[in-house]
C-alpha positions as CSV (number, residue, x, y, z in Angstrom):
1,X,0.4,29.5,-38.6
2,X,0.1,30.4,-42.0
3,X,1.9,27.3,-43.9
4,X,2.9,26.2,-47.5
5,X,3.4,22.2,-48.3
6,X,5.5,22.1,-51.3
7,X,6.7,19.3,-53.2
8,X,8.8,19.3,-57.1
9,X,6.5,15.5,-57.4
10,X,3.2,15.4,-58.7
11,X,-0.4,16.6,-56.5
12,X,-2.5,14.7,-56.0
13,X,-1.1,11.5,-57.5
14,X,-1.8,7.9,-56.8
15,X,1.3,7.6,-54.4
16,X,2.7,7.7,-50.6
17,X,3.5,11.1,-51.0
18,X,0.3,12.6,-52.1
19,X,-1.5,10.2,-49.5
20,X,0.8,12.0,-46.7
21,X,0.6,16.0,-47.8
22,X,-3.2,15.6,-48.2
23,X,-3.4,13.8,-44.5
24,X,-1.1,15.7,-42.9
25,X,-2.6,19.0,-44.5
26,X,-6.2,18.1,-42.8
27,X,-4.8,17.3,-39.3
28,X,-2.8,20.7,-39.1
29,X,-6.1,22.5,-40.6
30,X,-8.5,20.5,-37.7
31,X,-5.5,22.3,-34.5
32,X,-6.4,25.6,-37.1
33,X,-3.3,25.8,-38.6
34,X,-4.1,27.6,-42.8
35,X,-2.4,25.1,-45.1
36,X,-1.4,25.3,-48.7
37,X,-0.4,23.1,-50.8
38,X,1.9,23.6,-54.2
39,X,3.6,20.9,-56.6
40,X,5.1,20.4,-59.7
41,X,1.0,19.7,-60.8
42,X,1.1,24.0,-60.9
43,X,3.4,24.3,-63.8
44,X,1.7,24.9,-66.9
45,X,1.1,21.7,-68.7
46,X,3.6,23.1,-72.0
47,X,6.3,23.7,-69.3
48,X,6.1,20.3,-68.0
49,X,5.8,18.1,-70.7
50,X,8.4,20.5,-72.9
51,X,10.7,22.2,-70.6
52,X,11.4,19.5,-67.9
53,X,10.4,16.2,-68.8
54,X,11.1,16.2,-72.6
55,X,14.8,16.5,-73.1
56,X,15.7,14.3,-70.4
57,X,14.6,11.4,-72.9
58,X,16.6,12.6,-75.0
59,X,20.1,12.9,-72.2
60,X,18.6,9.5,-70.9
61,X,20.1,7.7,-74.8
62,X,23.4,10.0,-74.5
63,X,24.1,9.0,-70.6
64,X,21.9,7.2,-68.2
65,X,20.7,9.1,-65.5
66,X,21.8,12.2,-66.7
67,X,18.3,12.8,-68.0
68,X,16.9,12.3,-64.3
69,X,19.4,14.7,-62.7
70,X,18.3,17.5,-65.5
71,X,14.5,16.5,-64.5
72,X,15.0,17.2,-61.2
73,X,16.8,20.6,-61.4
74,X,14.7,21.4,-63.8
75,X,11.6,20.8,-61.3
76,X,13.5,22.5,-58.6
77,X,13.6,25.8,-61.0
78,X,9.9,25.6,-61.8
79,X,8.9,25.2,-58.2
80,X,11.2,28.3,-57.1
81,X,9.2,30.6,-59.4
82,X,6.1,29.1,-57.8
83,X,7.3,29.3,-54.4
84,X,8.5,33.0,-55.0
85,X,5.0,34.1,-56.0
86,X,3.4,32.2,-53.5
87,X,5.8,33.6,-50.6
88,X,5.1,37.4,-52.2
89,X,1.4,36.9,-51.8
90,X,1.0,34.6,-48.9
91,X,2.6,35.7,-46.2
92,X,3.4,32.0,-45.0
93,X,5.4,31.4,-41.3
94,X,7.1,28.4,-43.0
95,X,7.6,26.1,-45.5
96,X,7.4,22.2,-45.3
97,X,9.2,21.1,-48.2
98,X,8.9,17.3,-48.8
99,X,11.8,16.8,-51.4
100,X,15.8,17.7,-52.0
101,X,14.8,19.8,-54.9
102,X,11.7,21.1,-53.4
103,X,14.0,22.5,-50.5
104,X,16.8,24.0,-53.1
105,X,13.7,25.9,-54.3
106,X,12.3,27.1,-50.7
107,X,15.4,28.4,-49.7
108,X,15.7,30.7,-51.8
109,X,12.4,32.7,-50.3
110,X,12.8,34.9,-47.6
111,X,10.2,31.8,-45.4
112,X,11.7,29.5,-43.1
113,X,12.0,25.8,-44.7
114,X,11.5,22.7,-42.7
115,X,12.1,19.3,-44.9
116,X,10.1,16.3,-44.6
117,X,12.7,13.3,-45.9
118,X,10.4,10.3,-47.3
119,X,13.4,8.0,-48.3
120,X,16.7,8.0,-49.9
121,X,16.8,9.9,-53.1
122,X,20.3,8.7,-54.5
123,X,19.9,4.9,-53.4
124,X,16.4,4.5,-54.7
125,X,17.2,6.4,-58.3
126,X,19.8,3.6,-58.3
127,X,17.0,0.6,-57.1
128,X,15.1,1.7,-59.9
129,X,18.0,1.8,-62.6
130,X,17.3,5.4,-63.4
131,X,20.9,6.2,-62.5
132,X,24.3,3.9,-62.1
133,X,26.1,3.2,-58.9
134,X,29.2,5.1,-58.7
135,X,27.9,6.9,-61.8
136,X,28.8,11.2,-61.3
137,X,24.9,11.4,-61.8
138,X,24.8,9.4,-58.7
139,X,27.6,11.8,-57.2
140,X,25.5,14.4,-57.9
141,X,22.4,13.3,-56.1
142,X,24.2,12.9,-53.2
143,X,25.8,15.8,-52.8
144,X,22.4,17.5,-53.2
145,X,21.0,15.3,-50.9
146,X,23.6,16.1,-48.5
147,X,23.5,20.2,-48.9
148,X,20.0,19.9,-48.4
149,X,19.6,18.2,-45.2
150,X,22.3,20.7,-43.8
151,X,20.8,23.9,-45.0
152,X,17.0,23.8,-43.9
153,X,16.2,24.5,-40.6
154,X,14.8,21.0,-39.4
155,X,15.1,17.5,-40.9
156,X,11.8,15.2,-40.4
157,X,12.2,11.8,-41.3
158,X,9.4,9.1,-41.7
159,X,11.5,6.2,-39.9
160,X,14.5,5.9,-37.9
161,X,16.6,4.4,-40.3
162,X,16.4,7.4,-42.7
163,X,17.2,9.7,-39.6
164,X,20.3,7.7,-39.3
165,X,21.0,8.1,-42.4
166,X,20.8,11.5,-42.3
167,X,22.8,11.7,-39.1
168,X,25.9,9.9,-40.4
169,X,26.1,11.4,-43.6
170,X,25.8,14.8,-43.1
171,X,25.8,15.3,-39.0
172,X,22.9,16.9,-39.0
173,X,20.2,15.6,-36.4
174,X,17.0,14.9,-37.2
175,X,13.0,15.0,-35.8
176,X,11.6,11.0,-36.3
177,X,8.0,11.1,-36.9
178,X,6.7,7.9,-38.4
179,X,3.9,8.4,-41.2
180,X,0.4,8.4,-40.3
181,X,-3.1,7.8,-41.7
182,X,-6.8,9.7,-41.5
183,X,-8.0,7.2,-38.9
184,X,-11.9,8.7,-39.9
185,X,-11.3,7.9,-43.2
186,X,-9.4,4.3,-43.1
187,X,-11.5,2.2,-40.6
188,X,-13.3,-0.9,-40.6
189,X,-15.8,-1.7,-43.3
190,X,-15.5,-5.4,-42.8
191,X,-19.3,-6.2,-42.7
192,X,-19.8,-4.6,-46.3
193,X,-17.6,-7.2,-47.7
194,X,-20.0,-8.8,-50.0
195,X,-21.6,-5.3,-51.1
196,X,-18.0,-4.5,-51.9
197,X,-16.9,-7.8,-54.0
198,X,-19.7,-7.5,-56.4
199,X,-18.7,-3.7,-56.9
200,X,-15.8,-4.8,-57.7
201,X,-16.4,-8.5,-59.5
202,X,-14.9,-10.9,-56.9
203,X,-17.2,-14.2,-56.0
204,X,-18.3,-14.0,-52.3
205,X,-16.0,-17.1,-51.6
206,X,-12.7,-15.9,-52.4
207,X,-9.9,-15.7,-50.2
208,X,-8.6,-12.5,-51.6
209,X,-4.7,-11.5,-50.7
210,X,-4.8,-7.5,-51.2
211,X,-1.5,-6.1,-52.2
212,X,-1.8,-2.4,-52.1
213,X,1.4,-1.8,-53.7
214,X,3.3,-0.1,-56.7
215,X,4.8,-2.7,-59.1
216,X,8.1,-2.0,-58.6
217,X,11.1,-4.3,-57.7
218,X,11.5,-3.1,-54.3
219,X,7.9,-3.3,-53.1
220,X,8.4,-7.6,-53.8
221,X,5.3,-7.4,-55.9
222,X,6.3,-11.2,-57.4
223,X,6.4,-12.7,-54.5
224,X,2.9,-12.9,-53.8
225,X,3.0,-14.8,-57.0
226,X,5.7,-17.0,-56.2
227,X,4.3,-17.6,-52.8
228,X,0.6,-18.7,-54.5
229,X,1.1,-22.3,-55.7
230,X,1.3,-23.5,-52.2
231,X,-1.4,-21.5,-51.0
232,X,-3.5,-22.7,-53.7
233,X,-2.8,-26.3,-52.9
234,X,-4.8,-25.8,-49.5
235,X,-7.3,-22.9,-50.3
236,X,-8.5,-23.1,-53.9
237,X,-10.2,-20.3,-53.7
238,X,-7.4,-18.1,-52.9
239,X,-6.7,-15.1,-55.0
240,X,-4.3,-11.7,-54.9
241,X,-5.4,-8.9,-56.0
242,X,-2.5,-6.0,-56.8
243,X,-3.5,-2.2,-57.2
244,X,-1.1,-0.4,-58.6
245,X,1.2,0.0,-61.8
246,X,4.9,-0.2,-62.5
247,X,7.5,-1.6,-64.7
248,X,7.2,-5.2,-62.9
249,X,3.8,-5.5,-64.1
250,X,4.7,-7.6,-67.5
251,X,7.3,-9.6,-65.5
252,X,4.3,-10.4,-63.2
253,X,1.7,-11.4,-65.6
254,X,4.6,-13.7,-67.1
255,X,5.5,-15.4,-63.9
256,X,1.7,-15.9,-62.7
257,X,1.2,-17.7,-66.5
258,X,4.6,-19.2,-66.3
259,X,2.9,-21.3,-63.0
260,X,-0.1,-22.1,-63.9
261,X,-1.9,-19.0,-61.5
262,X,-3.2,-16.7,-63.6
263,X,-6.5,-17.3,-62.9
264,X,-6.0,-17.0,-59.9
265,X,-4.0,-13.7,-59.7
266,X,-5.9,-10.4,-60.6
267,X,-4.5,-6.9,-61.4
268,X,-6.6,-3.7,-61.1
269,X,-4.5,-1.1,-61.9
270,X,-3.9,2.0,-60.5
271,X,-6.9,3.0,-57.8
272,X,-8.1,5.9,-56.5
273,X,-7.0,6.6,-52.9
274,X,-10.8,6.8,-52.1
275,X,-11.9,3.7,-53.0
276,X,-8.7,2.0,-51.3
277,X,-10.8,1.3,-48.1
278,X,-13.1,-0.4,-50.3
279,X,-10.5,-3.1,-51.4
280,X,-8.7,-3.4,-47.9
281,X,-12.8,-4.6,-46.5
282,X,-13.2,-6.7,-49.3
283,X,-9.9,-8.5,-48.7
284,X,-9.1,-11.2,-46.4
285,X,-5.6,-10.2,-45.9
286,X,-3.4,-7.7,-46.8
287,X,0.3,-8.1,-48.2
288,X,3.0,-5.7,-48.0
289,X,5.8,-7.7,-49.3
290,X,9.1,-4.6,-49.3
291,X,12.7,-6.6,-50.2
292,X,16.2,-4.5,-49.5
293,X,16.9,-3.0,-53.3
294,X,19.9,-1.8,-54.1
295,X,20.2,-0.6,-49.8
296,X,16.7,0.9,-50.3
297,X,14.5,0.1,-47.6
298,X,10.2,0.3,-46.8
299,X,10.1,3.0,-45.0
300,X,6.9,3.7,-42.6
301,X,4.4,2.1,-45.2
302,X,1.4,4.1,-45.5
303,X,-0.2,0.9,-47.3
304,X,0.5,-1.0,-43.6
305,X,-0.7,1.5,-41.7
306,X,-3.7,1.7,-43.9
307,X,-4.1,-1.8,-43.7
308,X,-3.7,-1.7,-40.1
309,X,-6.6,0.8,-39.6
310,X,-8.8,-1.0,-41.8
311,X,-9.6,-3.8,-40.1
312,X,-7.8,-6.5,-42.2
313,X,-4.7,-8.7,-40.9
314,X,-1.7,-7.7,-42.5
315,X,1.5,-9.7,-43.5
316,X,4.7,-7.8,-44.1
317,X,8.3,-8.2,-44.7
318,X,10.3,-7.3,-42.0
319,X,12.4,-4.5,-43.4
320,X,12.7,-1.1,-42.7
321,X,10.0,0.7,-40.9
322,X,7.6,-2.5,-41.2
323,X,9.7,-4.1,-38.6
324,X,8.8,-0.2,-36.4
325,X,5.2,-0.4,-36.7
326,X,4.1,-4.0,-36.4
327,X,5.0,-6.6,-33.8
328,X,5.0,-10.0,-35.0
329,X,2.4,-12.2,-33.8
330,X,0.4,-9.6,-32.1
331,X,-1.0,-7.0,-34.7
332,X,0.3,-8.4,-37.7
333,X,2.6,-11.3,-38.8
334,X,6.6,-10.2,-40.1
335,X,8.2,-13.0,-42.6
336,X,11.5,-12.8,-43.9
337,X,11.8,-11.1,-47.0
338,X,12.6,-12.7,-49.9
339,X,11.5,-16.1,-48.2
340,X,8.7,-17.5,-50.7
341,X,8.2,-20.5,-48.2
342,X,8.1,-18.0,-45.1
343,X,5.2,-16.4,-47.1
344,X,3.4,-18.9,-48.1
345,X,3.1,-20.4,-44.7
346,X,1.9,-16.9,-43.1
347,X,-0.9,-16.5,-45.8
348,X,-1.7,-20.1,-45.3
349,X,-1.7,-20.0,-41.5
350,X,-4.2,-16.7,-41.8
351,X,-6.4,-18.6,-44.2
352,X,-6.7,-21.4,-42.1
353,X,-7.2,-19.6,-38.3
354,X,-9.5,-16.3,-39.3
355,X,-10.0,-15.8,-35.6
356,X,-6.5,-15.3,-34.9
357,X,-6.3,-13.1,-38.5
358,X,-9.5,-11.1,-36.5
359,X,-7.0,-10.7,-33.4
360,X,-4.3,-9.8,-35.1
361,X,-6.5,-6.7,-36.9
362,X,-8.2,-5.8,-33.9
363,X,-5.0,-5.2,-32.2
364,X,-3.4,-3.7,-35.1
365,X,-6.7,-1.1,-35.3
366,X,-6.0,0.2,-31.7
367,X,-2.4,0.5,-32.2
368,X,-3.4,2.8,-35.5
369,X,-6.0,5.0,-33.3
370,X,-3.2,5.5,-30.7
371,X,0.1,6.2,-32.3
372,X,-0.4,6.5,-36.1
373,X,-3.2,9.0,-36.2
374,X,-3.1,12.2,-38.9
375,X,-4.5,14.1,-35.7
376,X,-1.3,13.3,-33.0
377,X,1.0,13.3,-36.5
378,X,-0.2,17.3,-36.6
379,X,0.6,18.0,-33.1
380,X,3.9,17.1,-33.7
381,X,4.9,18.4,-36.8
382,X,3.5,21.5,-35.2
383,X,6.1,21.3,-32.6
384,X,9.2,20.9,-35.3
385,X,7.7,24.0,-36.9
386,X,7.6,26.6,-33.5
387,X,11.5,24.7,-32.9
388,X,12.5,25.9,-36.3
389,X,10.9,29.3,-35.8
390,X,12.5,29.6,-32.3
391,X,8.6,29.8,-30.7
392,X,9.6,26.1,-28.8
């Protein structure tokens, strides 16, 4: 099959979403599958920054979240003239969109359109505070959000939780297929854990907590910080590390000076998706701390699953998908979110009992190889492709 990945976001970005199109486009390309990929990264540079983004700041001081609404229709118009030329010339079979908008702007080509849902776009642009609760911005989103789902041909979802969702707002039923990783790509590197710290800067005898997370509210990025103190009172040496970036980032940097951690709490920014197997093998444990926000939920973390196939114990907060892809205890360990104590005693317990930490990863690393692999993630998307063509 000839097929177009299309998305109204940024490509590539430092995100989930990038991470999954450029995964899942290289497992449908190794069953032989031609794959394209087109995002709002196509539109010239004038349009983007003039057209789309600009007067939304300005809508934004007139009504909140009106702005965001106009940012993504105006996207969604963008990406249909892109889509149009693309379907003209291409001669695609189908059409994965991996957004509401993106999907408004497939359907109007004469391709099939199967949508890939990632999360909840209403509830999360209220999380955020991009738009109010109950606001007819928020209205809006919804009803997109529901006209969507019931118009393309198949739904995909990344957890169960969305495909409920999905189910008991609009009826329509789903395809569930948890995110995946490049399992040649994210492996262990374990044994190059010195070569990596002194890339990098780290001594050799740090206990480093990696938390491969944007700093946003709902990923718990300050709880790691919160959690430190006690940590610190065992294990000195202990330090988290954060890649990302996100409005929490100045709250963070307060609270870490605010308890007397800040040496102790580093912050490198956004990192390229290459060099994240670099940090998970210098790491002695990875942290993927999701709260609920505002009925938002982790879905299938790509930063677990990465973890997980690195070779590095993980310690998650069971929401969402993290409670789908990791049992507690045997390849990773699931606190309660929220729970600053609860946290603090997991990375304490890891610290202290690396052989168990070693079993937890191993375990975790063989679970990723069988189930959470790009290559069985193509298969099936493959499948929900011939089903929407009528080729099942």
């Amino acid at each position: 099959m000839k097929i177009l990945l299309a998305t109204a976001y940024d490509y590539p970005h430092l995100g989930g979403l990038s991470v999954h199109l450029t995964t899942l486009k290289a497992g449908l390309e190794s069953r032989g599958h031609e794959v394209k990929i087109v995002s709002f990264s196509d539109v010239p540079k004038w349009k983007r920054d003039g057209v789309v983004r600009g007067p939304a700041f300005i809508l934004n001081k007139v009504k909140k979240g009106s702005g965001y609404v106009w940012t993504l229709k105006r996207r969604k118009d963008e990406l249909e003239a892109l889509i149009k030329d693309e379907a003209a010339n291409g001669g695609y079979d189908l059409i994965n969109a991996q957004d509401v908008y993106t999907t408004f702007a497939a359907l109007s080509s004469d391709v099939p359109v199967v949508s890939t849902v990632h999360g909840y776009l209403t509830f999360e642009g209220i999380s955020k505070g991009t738009v109010i609760e109950g606001s007819s911005e928020a209205e809006t989103l919804m009803a997109d959000e529901r006209e969507s789902y019931s118009l393309t041909r198949e739904v995909i979802t990344v957890d169960t939780r969305i495909k409920d969702y999905i189910e008991a707002e609009t009826g329509v039923i789903g395809n569930m297929i948890k995110n995946f990783i490049d399992v040649e790509s994210f492996k262990p590197e374990i044994e190059r854990r010195d070569e990596f710290r002194e890339k990098y800067g780290f001594e050799k005898d740090d206990l480093i907590f990696f938390v491969p997370r944007r700093l946003t509210k709902k990923n718990g990025v300050i709880y790691p910080i919160l959690s430190l103190p006690a940590v610190l009172e065992k294990f000195p040496k202990a330090r988290v590390v954060f890649a990302g970036t996100g409005e929490m980032l100045d709250t963070m940097k307060a609270k870490a000076a605010e308890l007397g951690v800040a040496d102790r709490v580093t912050m490198v920014g956004a990192v390229d998706h290459t060099d994240m197997v670099e940090y998970y093998a210098l790491a002695n444990v990875a942290l993927v701390p999701s709260i609920y926000s505002a009925g938002v939920e982790e879905a299938t973390s790509i930063s677990a699953l990465e973890a997980m196939g690195s070779g590095v114990p993980l310690i998650a907060c069971a929401v969402g998908g993290l409670k789908e892809i990791i049992e507690d205890g045997a390849d990773g360990l699931l606190v309660e979110e929220q729970n600053v104590e609860a946290l603090s005693e997991a990375m304490i317990r890891l610290l202290g009992d690396p052989t168990f930490g070693q079993q937890l990863a191993d375990a975790a690393r063989a679970k990723i190889i069988a189930e959470y692999s790009h290559f069985a993630a193509a298969e099936k998307y493959e499948g929900i492709y011939l089903k929407a063509l009528g080729r099942d």
